[in-house]
Residue, then its C-alpha position, 0 to 999 in steps of 0.5 A: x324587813x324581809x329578803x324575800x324576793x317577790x313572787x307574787x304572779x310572774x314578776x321574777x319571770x319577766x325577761x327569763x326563758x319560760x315554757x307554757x303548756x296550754x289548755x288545747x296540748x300545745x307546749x310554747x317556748x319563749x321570754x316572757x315580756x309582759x302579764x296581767x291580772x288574768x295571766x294573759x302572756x306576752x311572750x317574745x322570741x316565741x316558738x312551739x314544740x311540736x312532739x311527734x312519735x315517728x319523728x323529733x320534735x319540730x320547733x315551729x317558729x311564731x315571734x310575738x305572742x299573746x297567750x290568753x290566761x284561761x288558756x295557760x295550763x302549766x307556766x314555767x322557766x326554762x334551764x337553758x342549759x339543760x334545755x340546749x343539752x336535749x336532743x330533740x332531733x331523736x326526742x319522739x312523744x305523742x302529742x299532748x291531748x286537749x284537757x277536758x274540763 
């Protein structure tokens, strides 16, 4: 019997912090809740980073969300301890470009 855990889609995700980047550039920070067969997110507590080069990065506050799948670039969990240690006040990027398929 194998010891593995099972990573098989987000399963060892449900209920962690986790970040997505999306297709159209925006960067979304929250819990994962829930996922289907296509990687459609539900994500509670939600909120999106929005990068600036002239001033920090703002967090733009949105609840419950629905992330369609063919929208998801990047998915990953968040070190909440590492995160909360940034200072995103000072933090300055541009903005994330579209991805052009």
């Amino acid at each position: 019997m194998s010891s593995k855990p099972d990573v098989i889609g987000f399963a060892h995700l449900i209920g962690e912090v986790i970040e997505v980047i999306t297709n159209d550039g925006r960067v979304v920070k929250g819990i994962l809740r829930g996922y289907d067969q296509v990687n459609n997110l539900i994500i509670q507590d939600c909120c999106e980073l929005v990068f600036s080069t002239t001033s920090g990065v703002q967090m733009a506050e949105m609840g419950l969300q629905l992330i369609r799948g063919d929208n998801v670039a990047v998915i990953g969990e968040v070190d909440e301890e590492l995160y909360d240690s940034l200072d995103l006040d000072n933090m300055r990027a541009p903005p994330l470009r579209a991805i052009k398929h």
